[in-house]
ROZA-811703 format. One line per 5 residues: number of its first residue (from 1); their letters; for each residue x, y, z of N, C-alpha, C. Coordinates in steps of 0.1 Angstrom, whole numbers. Example, Ala and Ser with C-alpha at 12.3 -4.5 7.8 and 13.67 -1.06 7.14 Angstrom:
2
1 = AS = 132 -57 78 123 -45 78 132 -33 78  128 -22 71 137 -11 71 129 0 79 .
***
This chain:
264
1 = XXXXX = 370 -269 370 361 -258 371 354 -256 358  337 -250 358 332 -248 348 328 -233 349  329 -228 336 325 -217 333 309 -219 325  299 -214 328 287 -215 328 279 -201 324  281 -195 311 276 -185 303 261 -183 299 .
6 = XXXXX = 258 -176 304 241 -170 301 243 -157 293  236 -159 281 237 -152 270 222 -141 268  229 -127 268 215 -119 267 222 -103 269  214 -96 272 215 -79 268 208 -70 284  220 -66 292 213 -60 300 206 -46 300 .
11 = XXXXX = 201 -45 311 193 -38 317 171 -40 313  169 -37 320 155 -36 327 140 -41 311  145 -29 302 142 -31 285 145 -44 278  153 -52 285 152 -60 275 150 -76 286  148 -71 297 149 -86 305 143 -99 297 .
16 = XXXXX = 127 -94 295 117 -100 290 120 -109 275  127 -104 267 127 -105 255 133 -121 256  131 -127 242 134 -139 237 151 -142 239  158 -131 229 169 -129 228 177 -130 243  168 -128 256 174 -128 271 173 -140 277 .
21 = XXXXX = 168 -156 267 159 -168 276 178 -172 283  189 -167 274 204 -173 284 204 -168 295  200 -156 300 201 -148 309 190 -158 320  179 -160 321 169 -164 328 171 -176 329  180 -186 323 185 -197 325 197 -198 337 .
26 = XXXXX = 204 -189 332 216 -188 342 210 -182 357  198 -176 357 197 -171 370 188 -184 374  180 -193 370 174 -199 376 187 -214 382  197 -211 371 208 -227 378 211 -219 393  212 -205 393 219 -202 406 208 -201 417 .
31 = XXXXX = 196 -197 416 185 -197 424 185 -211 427  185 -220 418 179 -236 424 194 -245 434  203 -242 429 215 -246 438 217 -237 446  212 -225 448 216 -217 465 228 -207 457  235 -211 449 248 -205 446 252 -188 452 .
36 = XXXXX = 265 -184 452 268 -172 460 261 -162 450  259 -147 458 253 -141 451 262 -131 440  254 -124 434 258 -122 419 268 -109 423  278 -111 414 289 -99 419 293 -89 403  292 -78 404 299 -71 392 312 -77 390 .
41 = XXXXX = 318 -81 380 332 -83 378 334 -86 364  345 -83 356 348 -93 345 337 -87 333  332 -81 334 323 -69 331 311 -74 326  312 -80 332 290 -87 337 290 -90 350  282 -96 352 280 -106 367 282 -121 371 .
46 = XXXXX = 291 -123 377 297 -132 379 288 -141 398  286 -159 396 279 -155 407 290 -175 408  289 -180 420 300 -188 427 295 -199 431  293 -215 428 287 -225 438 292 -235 432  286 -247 438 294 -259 432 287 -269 429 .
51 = XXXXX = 286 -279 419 279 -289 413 281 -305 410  275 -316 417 290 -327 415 298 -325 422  301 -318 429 313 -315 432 328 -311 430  324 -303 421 331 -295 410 325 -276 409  335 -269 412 330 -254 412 325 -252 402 .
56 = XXXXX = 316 -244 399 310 -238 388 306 -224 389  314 -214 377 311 -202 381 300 -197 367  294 -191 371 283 -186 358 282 -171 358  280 -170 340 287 -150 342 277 -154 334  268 -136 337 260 -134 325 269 -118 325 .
61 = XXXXX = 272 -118 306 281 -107 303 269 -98 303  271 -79 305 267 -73 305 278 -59 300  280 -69 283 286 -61 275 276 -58 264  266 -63 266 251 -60 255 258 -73 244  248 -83 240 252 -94 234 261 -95 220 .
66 = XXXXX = 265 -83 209 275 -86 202 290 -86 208  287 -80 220 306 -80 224 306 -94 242  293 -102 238 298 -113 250 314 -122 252  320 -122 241 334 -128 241 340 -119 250  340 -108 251 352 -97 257 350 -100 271 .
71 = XXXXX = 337 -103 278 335 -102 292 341 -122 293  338 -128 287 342 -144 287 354 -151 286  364 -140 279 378 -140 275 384 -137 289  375 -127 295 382 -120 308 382 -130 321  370 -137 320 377 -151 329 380 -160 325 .
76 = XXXXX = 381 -163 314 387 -173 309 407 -174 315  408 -163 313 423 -159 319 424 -156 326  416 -152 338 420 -149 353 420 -162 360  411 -169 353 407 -183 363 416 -195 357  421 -195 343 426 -200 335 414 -217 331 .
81 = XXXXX = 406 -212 325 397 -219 323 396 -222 308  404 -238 306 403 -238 292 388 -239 284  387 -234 274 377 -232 266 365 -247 263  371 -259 262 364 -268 265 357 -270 278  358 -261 289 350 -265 298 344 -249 304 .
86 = XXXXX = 336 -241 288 327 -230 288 314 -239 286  305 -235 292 288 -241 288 282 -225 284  278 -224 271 275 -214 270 256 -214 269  249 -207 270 230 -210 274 227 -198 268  219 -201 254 216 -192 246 208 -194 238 .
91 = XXXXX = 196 -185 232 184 -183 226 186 -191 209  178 -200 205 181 -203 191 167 -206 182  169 -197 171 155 -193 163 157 -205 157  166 -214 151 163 -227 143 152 -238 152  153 -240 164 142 -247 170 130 -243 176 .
96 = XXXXX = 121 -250 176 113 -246 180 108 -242 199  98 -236 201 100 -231 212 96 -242 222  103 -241 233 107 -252 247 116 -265 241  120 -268 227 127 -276 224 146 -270 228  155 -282 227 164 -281 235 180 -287 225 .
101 = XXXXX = 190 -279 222 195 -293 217 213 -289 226  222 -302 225 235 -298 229 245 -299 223  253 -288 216 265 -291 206 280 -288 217  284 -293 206 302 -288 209 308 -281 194  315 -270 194 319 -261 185 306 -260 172 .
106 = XXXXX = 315 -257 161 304 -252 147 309 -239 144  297 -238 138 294 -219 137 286 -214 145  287 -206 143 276 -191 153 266 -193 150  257 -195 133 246 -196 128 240 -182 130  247 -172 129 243 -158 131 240 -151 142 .
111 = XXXXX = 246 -162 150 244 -159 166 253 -144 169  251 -132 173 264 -122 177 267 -125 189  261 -133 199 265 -135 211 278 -150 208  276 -156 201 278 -167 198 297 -160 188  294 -154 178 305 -145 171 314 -141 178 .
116 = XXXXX = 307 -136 193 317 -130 196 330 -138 204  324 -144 210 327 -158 220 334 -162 207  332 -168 197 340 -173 190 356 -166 182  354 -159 184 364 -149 179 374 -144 196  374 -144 202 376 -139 218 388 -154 222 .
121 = XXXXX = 377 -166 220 378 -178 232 380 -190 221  381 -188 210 377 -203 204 364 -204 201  362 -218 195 352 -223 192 342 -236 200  358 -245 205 353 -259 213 349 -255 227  340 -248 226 326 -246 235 316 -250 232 .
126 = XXXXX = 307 -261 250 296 -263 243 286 -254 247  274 -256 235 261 -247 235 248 -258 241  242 -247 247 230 -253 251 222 -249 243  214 -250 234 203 -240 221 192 -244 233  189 -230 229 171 -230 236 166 -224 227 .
131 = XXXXX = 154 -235 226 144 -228 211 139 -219 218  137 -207 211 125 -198 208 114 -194 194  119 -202 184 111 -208 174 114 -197 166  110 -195 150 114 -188 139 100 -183 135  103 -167 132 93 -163 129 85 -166 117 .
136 = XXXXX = 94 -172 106 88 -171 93 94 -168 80  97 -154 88 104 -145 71 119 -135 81  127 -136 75 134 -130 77 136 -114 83  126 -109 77 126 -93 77 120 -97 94  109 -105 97 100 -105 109 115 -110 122 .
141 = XXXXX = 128 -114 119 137 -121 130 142 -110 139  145 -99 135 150 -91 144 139 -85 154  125 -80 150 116 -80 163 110 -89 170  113 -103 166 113 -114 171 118 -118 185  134 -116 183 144 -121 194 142 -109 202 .
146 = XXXXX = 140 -98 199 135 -87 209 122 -81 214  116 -95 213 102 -89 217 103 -96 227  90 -91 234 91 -106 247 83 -116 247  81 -124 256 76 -137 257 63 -133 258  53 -139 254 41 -137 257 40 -146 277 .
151 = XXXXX = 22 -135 276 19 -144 295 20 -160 291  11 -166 283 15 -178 276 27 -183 275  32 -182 274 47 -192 268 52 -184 282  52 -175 291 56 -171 303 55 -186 313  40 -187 313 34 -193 324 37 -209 317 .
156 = XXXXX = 37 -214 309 36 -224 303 49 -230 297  53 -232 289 66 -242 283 77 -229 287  80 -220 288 96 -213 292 98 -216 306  86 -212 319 88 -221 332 93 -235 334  86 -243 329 92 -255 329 105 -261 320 .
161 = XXXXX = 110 -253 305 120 -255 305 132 -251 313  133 -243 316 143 -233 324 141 -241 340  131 -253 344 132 -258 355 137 -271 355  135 -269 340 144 -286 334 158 -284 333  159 -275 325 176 -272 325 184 -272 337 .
166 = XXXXX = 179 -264 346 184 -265 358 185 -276 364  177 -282 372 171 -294 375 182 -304 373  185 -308 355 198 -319 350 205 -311 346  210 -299 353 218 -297 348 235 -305 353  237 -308 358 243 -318 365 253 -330 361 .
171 = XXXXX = 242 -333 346 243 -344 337 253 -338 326  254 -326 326 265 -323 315 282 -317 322  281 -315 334 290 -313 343 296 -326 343  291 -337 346 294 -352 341 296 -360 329  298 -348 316 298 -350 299 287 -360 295 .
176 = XXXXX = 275 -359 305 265 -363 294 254 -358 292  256 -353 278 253 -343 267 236 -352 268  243 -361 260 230 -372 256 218 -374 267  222 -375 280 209 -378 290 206 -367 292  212 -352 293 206 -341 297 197 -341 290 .
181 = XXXXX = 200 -340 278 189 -338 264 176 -345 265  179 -355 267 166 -368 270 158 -367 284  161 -362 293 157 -360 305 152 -345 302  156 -333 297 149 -325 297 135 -325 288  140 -333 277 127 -332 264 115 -341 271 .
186 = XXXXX = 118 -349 280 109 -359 287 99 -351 294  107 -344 303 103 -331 313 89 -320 303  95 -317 294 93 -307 286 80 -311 278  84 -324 274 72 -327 263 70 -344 266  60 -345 281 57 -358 284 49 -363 274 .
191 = XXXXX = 52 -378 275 47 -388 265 32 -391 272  24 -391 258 10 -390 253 6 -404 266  -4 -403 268 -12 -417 272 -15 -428 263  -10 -438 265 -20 -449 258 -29 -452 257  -36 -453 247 -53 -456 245 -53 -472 251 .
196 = XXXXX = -65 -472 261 -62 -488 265 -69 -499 258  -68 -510 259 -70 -519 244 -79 -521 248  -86 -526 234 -103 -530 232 -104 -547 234  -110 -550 234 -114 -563 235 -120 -571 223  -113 -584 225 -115 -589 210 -130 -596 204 .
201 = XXXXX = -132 -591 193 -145 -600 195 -150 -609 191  -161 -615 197 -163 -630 203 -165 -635 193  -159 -649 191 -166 -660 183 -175 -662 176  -181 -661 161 -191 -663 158 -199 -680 164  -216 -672 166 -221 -685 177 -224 -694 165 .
206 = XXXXX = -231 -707 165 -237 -715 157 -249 -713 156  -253 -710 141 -269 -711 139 -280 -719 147  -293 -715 146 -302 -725 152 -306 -718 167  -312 -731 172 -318 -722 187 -309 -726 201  -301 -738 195 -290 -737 204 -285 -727 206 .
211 = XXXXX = -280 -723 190 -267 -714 193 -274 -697 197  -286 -696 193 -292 -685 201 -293 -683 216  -295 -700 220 -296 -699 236 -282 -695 239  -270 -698 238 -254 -695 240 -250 -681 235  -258 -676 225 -256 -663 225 -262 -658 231 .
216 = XXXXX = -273 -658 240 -278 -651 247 -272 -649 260  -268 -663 266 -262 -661 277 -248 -658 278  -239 -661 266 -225 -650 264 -229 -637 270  -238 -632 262 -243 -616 266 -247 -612 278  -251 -620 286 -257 -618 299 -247 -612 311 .
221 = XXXXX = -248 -602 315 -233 -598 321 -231 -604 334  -218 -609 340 -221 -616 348 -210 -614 361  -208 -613 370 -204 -606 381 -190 -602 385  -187 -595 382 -169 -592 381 -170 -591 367  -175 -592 361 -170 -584 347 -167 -570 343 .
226 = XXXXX = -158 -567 336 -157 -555 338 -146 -543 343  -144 -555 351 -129 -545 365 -116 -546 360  -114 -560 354 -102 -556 348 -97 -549 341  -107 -545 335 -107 -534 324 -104 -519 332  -113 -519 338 -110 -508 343 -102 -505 352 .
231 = XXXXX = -96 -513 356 -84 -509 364 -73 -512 354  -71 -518 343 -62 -518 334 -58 -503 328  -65 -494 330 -65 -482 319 -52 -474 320  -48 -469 313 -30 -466 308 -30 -459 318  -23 -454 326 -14 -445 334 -4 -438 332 .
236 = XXXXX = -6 -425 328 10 -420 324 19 -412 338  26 -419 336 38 -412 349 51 -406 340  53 -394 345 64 -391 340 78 -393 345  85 -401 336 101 -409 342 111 -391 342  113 -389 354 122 -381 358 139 -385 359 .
241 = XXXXX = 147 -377 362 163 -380 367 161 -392 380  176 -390 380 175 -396 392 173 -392 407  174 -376 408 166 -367 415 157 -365 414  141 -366 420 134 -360 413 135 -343 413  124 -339 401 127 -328 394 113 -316 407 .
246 = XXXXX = 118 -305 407 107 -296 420 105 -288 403  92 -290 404 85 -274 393 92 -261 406  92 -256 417 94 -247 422 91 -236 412  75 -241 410 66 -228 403 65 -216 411  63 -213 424 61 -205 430 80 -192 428 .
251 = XXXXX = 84 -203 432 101 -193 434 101 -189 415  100 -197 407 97 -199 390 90 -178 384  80 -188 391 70 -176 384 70 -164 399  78 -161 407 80 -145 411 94 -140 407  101 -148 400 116 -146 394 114 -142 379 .
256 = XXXXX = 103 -149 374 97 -143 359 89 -129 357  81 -130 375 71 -115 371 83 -103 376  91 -107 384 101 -94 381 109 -94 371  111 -104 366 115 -99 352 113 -92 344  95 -102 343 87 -91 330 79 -79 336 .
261 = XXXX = 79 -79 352 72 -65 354 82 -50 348  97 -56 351 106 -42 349 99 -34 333  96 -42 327 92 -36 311 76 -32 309  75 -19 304 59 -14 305 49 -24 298 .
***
């Protein structure tokens, strides 16, 4: 059994905010797999389904994010779920935003959601970091993680991360850390197009009026020239899982606007 942690701060005021992208992660794994619906318990919300074929239960604490250990500790011991198999999904200012990374234990890195969990449960828990990028200066970090997303980064790179995460999430239920990573960043940040190649150029001709008559008819274009070229031109496809991946933009973005409509 996995325990599956979305990290953030309830009620209505702070849905939106940066500091909430664990919370909106955790509800989009349970929206996309169908999972049972969300129950008060353990003093957040606790919600029930299964992955691989392996249960997976996912709590987002609603102890306000310095005391998330206390609600995490509480199933950790009812369910007897050792601490190596917490996935915890939480907001990280060191990367930048829609970037993705996956650790096992460390420090907090000033995380209090992260502090608390650590002190509560251990350490050898892994994290999922979800950038939300760094303001700059220090004094600017605290209205940062509690502001909210702009419509931009709404509609644009936080939808499709949070449909990536979901999506493979699968791949770390199966300990691999390494392809989730790679499969989401692929998702997230498809590779550029190839410029398609030029053509080499021709032979210098030989002086004189020979070599003028041969240059002239080199130049003369002459029927089918041309097509291979253009049907050569790069094509970018983006290499997905082994599932393919649903944007489920539509379920995405009316799960986002009640999010961010609750806040004025």
């Amino acid at each position: 059994m996995f325990l599956v942690v979305g990290l953030g701060n309830p009620g209505s005021g702070y849905a939106a905010n940066r500091h909430n992208i664990g919370f909106m992660a955790a509800d989009e794994l349970v929206r996309r797999y169908s999972f049972g619906p969300w129950r008060k318990k353990f003093q957040g919300q606790i919600s029930e389904g299964e992955l691989n074929g392996q249960k997976v239960l996912v709590l987002k604490p609603e102890t306000f994010m310095n005391l998330s250990g206390q609600s995490v500790g509480e199933v950790l011991r009812f369910y007897k779920i050792p601490v190596e198999d917490v996935i915890v999904l939480h907001d990280e200012l060191d990367l930048p935003p829609g970037k993705l990374r996956v650790k096992r234990g460390g420090g907090h890195g000033g995380h209090n959601g992260l502090r608390s969990i650590d002190a509560h449960c251990g350490k050898e828990y892994r994290r999922v970091r979800l950038g939300i990028g760094h303001p700059g200066e220090k004094s600017r970090v605290h209205g940062h993680v509690l502001g909210d997303f702009s419509k931009a980064e709404q509609d644009g790179w936080l939808m499709t991360l949070l449909d990536a995460v979901a999506a493979e999430f699968g791949r770390l239920t199966k300990g691999d850390d390494g392809g989730f990573m790679s499969k989401v960043s692929a998702i997230v940040s498809p590779p550029k197009p190839k410029a398609p190649k030029k053509d080499k150029p021709a032979a210098d001709q030989p002086k004189g009026d020979k070599g003028e008559k041969n240059k002239d008819a080199s130049t003369e274009p002459q029927a089918g020239e041309g097509i291979n070229d253009l049907s050569g031109a790069a094509k970018v496809r983006l290499e997905r899982a082994d599932t393919p991946v649903s944007n489920a933009a539509s379920a995405m973005a009316e799960a986002l606007a009640k999010a961010f409509g609750k806040k004025k």
